[in-house]
N, C-alpha and C positions, 0 to 999 in steps of 0.2 A: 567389759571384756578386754583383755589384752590383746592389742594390735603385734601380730606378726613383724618382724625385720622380714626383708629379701631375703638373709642369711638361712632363715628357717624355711623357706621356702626351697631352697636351693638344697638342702640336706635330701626331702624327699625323690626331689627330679635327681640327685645324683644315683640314688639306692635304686630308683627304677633302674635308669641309665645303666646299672651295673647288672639288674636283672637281666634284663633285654638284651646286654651280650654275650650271659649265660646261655640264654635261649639259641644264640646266635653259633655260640661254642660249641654245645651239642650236636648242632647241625656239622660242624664241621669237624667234628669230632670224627662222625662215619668216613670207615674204613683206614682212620689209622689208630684208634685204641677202640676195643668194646669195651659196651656199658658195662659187665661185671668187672673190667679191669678197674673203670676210671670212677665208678662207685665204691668202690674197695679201696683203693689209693685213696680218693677223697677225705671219707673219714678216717682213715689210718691217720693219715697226716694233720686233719683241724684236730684230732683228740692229741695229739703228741704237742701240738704247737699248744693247745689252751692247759692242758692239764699241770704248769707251774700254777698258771693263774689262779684256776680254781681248787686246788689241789685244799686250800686253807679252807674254803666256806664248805667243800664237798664235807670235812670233817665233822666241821662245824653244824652241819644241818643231817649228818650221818640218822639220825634217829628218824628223820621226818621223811626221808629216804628212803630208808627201810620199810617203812608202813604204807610208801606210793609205789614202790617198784612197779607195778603192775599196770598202773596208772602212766608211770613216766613210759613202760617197755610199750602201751600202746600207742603212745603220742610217736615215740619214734619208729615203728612202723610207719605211723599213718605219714607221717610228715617226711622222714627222709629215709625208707626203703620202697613202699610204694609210689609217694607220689614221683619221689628220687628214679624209680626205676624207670614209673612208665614215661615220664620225661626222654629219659636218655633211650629208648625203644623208638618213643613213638616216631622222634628224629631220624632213624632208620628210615622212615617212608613218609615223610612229609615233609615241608616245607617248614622252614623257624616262626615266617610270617602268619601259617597259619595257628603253629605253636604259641604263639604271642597274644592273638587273637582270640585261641581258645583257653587258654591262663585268665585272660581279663575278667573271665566266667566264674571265678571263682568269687567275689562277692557277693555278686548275688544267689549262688547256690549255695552260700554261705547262712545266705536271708532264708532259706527255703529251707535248710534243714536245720534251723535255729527255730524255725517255728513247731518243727515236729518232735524236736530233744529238749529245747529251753521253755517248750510253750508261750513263744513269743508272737504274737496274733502279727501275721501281711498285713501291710496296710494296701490300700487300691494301684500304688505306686510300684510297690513291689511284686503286686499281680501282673499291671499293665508291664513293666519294664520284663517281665520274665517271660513273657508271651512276645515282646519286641524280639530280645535276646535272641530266643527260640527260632526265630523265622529267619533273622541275621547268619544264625549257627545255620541251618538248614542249605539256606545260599550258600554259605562258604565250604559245609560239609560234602553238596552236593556238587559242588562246584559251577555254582549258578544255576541248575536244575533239582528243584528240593526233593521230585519225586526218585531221583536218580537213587537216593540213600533207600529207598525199599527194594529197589534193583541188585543192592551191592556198590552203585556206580561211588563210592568215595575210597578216600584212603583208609587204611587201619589206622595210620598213623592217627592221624585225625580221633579215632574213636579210641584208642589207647591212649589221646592225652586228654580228651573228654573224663576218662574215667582216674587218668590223675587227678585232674582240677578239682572233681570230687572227693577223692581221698582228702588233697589237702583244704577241702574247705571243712568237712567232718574234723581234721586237725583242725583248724581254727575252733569249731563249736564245742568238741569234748576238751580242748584248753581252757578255756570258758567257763565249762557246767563242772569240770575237776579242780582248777585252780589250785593245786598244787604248791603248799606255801613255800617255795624255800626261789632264791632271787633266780634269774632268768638267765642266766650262765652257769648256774651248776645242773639246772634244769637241762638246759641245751646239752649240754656233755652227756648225761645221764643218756638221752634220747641218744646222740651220737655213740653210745656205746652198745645200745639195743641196736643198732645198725652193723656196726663190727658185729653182734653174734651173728647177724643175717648174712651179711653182704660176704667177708672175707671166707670161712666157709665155704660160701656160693660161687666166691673166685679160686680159692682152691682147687674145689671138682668137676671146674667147667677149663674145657679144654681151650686154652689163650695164647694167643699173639705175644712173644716178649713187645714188653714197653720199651719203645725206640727213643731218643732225643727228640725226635719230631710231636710225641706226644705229651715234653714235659712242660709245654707252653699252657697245656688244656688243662691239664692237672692241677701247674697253680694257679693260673684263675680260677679254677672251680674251689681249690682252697683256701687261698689267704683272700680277695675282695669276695668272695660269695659265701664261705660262709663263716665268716668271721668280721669284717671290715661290712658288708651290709646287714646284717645284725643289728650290727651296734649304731650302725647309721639311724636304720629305722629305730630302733628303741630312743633315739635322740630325736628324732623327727614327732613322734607320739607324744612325748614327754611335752614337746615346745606348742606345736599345734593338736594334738586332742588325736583318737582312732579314729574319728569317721572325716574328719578336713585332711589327715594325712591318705588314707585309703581311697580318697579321691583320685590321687598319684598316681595310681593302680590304673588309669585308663591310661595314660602316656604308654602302656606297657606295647600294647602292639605297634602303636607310633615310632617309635623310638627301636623296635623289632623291625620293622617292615624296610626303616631306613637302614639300617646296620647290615641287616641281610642283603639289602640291596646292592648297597657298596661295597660289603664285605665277601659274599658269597655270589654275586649276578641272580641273583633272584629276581625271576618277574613277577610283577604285580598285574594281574588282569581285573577286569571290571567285577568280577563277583568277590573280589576281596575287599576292594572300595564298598560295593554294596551291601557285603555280610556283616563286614568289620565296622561302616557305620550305622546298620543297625542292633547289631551288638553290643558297641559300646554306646548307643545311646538308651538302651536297656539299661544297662548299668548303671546308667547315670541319671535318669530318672528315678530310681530305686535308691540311690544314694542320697541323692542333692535332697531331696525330698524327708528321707530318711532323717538326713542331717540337720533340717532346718528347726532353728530353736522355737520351741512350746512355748 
């Protein structure tokens, strides 16, 4: 087996690192640009900046295109108008840190609807970790009282990004079960363009705030390092260390969220986030490491 450089290591902690202050952006996005603004500008702008690039292979694979549209129009749904949206909502009423923590969730619900679309059998690991998980989310949802969530006692936000993480982890499984032949950049556009039919439209006939200067900090980070520049990280990171050593990475997410929120936003951290958030991510991490270990 090929031993890793530091260097390859370094690729994934940076792509989280870029994630995390996505999470971090959104939050502070509230109250100077809405989500249908800054979802609409987003992919306006990544399709105008990649479309020289792929402008030659989109032609080139024109055929193979044709016959996925449907396929590709639902990958960009699931991936960047819902999970896209309810992100940018859920930050309306909840904290980044708990947004970070509830994202982490996304592997292993990954595992759980791989087993019911890909007929991929749980192993005892991915049971136990999903029952950890569960009780981690419960703490943090209920905000350290889990009966509280039967009450109503959490935030939306909280259950509106729960039901991103699921959209995009369904994205992750029907990328998978469709595998769609044509390279991973004219794919991306494609899907970014099933977005423009949604999203712009949607900012049309929703009544909006003009975009100020103060909101055009949020816009490009949302487009040039997130999604363009971490993309391509990650497809570098997979390629060098494998999917399942690189999606390890994937648990720094709330780590590296809780910090940035901290210093960035004055976010407090109270003891049910330490206690939710480690047992959440040590759900995930039982399900993974395990997952990953060589047969």
């Amino acid at each position: 087996m090929k031993h890793a450089a530091a260097t390859d290591f370094a690729i994934p902690i940076l792509t989280v690192l870029l994630w995390s202050g996505n999470t971090v952006v959104m939050r502070a996005a509230v109250g100077v640009i809405e989500p249908e603004t800054i979802m609409a500008w987003r992919w306006v702008l990544a399709a105008l900046l990649l479309t020289p690039f792929v402008a030659k292979p989109l032609w080139q694979h024109r055929k193979t295109i044709r016959r996925n549209l449907g396929k590709l129009g639902g990958l960009g749904l699931l991936g960047m108008v819902l999970y896209q949206g309810c992100a940018y909502y859920a930050a309306q009423t909840t904290t980044a840190t708990n947004m970070g923590i509830i994202a982490s969730l996304v592997p292993l619900i990954t595992f759980g609807l791989s087993s019911l679309i890909l007929g991929e059998k749980p192993g005892w690991s991915t049971a136990a970790g999903g029952v950890l998980s569960l009780a981690g989310l419960s703490i943090l949802i209920g905000q350290g009282q889990p009966l509280n969530i039967l009450h109503g006692g959490f935030h939306v936000g909280d259950g509106i990004m729960l039901i991103g993480a699921i959209c995009y982890a369904l994205y992750s499984v029907m990328l998978r079960r469709w595998q769609v032949p044509i390279p991973m950049w004219p794919s991306l556009y494609m899907q970014i363009l099933t977005a423009l039919l949604v999203l712009v439209p949607l900012y049309l006939v929703t009544p909006t705030a003009p975009v100020t200067m103060k909101a055009a900090p949020i816009i490009l980070y949302s487009v040039i390092p997130i999604s363009i520049v971490a993309p391509m990280l990650w497809m570098l990171a997979v390629a060098r260390l494998g999917a399942n050593r690189s999606s390890i990475f994937m648990n720094l997410l709330p780590v590296f969220t809780a910090i940035i929120a901290t210093l960035g936003l004055g976010e407090k951290l109270y003891a049910y986030h330490l206690v939710g958030g480690v047992l959440t991510l040590s759900g995930v991490m039982l399900a993974q490491l395990v997952r990953a270990r060589p047969k």
